[in-house]
N, C-alpha and C positions, 0 to 999 in steps of 0.2 A: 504494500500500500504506500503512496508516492507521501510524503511531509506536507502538510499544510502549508500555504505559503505565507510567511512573518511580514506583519505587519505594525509598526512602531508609531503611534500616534505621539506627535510634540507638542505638547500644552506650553504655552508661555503664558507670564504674566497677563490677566486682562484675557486670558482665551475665550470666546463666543461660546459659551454654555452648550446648545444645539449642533454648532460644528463638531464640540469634543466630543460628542455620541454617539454620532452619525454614523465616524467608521465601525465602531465597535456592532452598532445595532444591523448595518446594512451586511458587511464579511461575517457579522456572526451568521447571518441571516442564510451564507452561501453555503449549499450543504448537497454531497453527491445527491443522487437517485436514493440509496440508502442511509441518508441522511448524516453522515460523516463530514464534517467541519470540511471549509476549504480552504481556509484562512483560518490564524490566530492572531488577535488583537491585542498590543500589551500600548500604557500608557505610560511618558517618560517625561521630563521637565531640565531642566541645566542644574545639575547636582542632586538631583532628585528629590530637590526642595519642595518644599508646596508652591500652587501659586495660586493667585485671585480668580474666579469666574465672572463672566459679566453676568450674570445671576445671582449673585449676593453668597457665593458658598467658596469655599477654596478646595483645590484638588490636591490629592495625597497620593503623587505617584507610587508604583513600584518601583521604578527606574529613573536612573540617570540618563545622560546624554551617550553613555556607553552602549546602550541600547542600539543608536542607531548604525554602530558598528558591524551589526551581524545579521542584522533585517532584510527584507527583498523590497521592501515599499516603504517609506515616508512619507507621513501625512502631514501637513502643519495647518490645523485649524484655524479659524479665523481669530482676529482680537480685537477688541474694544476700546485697547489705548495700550501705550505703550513707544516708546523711541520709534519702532520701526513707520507708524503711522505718524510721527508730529515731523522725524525730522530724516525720514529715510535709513536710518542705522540701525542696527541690533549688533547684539555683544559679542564679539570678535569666537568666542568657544561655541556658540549657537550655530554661525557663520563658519567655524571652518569644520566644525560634524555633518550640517549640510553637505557642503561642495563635499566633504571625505566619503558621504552616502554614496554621491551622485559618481566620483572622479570610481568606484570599486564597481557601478553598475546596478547598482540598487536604482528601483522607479522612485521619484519624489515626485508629491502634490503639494496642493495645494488647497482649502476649500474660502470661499469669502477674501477676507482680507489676508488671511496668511499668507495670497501673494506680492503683499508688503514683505514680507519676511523672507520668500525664495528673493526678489527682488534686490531686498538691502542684501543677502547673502553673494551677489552677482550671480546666479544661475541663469537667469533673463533675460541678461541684454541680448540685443539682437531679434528673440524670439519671440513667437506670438503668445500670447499671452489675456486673462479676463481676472476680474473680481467684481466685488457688487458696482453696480452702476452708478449708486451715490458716489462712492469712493472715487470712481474715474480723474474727472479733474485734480483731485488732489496725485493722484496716482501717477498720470501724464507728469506732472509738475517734481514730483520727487527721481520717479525714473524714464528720462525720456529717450532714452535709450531700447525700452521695451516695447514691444510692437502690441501696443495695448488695443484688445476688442471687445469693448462693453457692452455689444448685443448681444454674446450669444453665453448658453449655459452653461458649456464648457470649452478646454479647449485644449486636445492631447496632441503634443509637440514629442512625439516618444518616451522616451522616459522621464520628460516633466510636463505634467499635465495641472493644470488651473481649474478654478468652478467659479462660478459668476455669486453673489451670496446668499448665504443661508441653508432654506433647501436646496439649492441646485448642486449643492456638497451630497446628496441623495443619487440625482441623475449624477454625478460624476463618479461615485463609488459603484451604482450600479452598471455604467460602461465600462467601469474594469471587468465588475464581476464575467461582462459577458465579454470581453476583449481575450482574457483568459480561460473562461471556461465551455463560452456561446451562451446564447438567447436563452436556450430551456435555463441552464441553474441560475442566468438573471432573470427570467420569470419568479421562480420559485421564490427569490427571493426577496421579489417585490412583492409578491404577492402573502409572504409570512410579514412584511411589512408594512403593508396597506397601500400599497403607492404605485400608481401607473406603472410600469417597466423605462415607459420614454415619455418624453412629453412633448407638443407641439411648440414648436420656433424656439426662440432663447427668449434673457431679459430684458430683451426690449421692447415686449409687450407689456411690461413690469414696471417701464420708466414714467413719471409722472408724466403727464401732459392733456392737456383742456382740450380733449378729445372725448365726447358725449357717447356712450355707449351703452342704450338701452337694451332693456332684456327682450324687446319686441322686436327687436331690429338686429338681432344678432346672427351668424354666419354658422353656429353651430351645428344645428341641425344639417344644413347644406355641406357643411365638413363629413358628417356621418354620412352622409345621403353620397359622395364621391366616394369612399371609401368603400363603400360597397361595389361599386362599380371601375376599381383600380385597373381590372382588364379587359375596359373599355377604351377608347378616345375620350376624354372629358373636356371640353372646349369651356373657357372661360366665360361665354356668354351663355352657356347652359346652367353653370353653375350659379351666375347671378340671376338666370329667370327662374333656378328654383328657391333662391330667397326671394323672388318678385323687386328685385333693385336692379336699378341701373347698372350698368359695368364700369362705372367710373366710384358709384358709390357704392358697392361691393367689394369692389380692388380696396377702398380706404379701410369698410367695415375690417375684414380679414385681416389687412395688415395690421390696424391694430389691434384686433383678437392673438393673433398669434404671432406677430413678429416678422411675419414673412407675406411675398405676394402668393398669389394664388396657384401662379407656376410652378416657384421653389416648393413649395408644401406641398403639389402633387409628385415631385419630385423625390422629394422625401419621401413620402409615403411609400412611393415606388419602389425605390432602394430598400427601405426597411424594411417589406415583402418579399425583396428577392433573396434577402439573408435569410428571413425566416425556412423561404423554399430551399434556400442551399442549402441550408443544414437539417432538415430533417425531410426530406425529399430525395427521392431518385430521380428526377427529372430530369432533364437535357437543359442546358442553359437557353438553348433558344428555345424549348416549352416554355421555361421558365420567361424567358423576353417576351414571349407574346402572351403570357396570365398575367406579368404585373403589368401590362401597359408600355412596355418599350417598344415593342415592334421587332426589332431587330437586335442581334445578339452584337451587333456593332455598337448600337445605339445603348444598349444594357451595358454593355464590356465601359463605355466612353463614361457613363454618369456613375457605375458603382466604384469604377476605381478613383471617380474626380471626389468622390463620398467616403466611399472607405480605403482608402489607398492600396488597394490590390487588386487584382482581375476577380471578375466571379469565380472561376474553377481554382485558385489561389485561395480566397477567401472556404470554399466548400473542403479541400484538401483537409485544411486546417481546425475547420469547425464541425463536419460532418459527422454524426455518431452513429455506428453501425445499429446500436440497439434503436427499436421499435421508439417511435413517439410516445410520451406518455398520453391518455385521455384528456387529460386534466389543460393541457397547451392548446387546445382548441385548434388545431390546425384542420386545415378543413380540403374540401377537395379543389384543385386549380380551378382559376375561374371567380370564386367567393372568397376574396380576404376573408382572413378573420379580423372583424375589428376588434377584439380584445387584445387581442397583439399589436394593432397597428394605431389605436386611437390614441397614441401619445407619444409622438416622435421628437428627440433633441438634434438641436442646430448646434453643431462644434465646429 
């Protein structure tokens, strides 16, 4: 039986309450077919002091910074105050167990503001990179060096990957689960969790702005109403005459429901169906291009690898499980998404 794979959560000073539990609850959450741990979560601090929560409690590691010595993953939760967020810096032992995680090959993340803290570490510069969307300008302003993108909910650069804040520290734990293990045990573990698998667009549906969006006039229903029909043609003018709106005022509705135009979201959707079919399906890639709506095995090959950065038959190699589908994943027969799988897609 293969070792769980070690994962080191780094609480600092001031840590986001919510971020600090997130990994624990989501990898605790990740568990074979028969239920055996896929991950183990330990939590560690610089000297294995306590430190503050932004919750009013303090945390009492087990671990020191030693921990992140012998880990596969680092986390660095978000924080609420602290050097890294007033003036760009954190403490020089913080900053060189980082880079020493990253320079041995260990993954680091990040969830919320903790990408203050890969950031003051230099991990960043150059790279693309996200955190909450309040924080952006302040963020731009301390590291401008980092190719910061505050729309979307995550954003996995290979072995340093970022979350936009809060919960999207959820959707980024659960795109490891399924980057390492596939879709089913990131089902599963969404689903011991209570929380979508994917969600639609990033947060920039999340960002304020004096944009009126009533419950009458919303694009949801006409979201589900596509989604059924993924291995159709969907024309954007079909999709505004079944919310009965214009095509001008449809495009706006949408984008601000979820972050994206009407395109990219069928896009998405599209892709994230054809992962589902690669991996628990025998299909042929081009069955598969013409159920989810691509058409052509050119046209699938062009938008999954510009999505997930590999060919489909790369991606299936990789993710495909000999054993039978379980009941429980609702996959269903080509032709009929399932939208239980598909009704909540992220933008990275």
């Amino acid at each position: 039986m293969s070792v769980p794979h070690r994962v080191a959560v780094l609480a600092l000073d001031g840590v986001v309450a919510l971020d600090l539990g997130t990994p624990a609850q989501v990898f605790g959450a990740a568990r074979t077919d028969d239920g055996v741990p896929l991950y183990l979560v330990a939590t560690c601090t610089p000297g294995g002091q306590p430190v503050r929560s932004s919750a009013g409690f303090q945390v009492l590691p087990d671990h020191g910074l030693e921990l992140l010595d012998t880990t596969d993953t680092v986390i660095v939760p978000g924080i609420h105050s602290g050097p890294a967020l007033l003036d760009g810096t954190v403490a020089v032992e913080v900053a060189d167990a980082l880079r020493a995680a990253y320079d041995r090959g260990a993954r680091v993340m990040s969830i919320c503001t903790g990408a203050f803290t890969l950031a003051a570490a230099g991990l960043l510069d150059g790279r693309p990179a996200t955190t909450h969307w309040a924080y952006a300008p302040r963020f731009r302003r301390l590291h401008p060096r980092v190719r910061l993108d505050p729309d979307v909910l995550f954003v996995d650069d290979g072995r340093l990957l970022t979350s936009a804040g809060v919960a999207a520290g959820i959707d980024l734990c659960l795109h490891v689960v399924r980057t390492d293990h596939g879709s089913a045990a990131a089902n599963r573990a969404a689903r011991r969790c209570v929380v979508p698998p994917w969600r639609d667009g990033g947060q920039a549906q999340y960002i304020e702005r004096p944009v009126p969006r009533g419950t009458d006039h919303g694009t949801a229903a006409t979201r589900e109403w596509a989604r059924q029909r993924l291995h159709e043609p969907v024309a954007l003018r079909e999709m505004a005459a079944h919310a009965r709106m214009s095509v001008r005022t449809f495009t706006r509705h949408f984008r601000s429901e979820t972050g994206l135009s009407p395109a990219q979201w069928l896009l998405q959707q599209r892709t994230e169906y054809a992962r589902v079919l690669l991996e628990t399906t025998d299909l042929s890639v081009d069955r598969i291009a013409r159920d989810t709506g691509f058409g052509t095995t050119a046209a699938l090959r062009q938008h999954f690898h510009a999505r997930v950065g590999v060919a489909p038959t790369a991606y299936r190699r990789t993710f495909r499980r000999p054993s039978p589908v379980p009941a429980d994943l609702g996959v269903v027969a080509p032709g009929r998404p399932d939208v239980s799988e598909l009704s909540t897609a992220t933008t990275a």
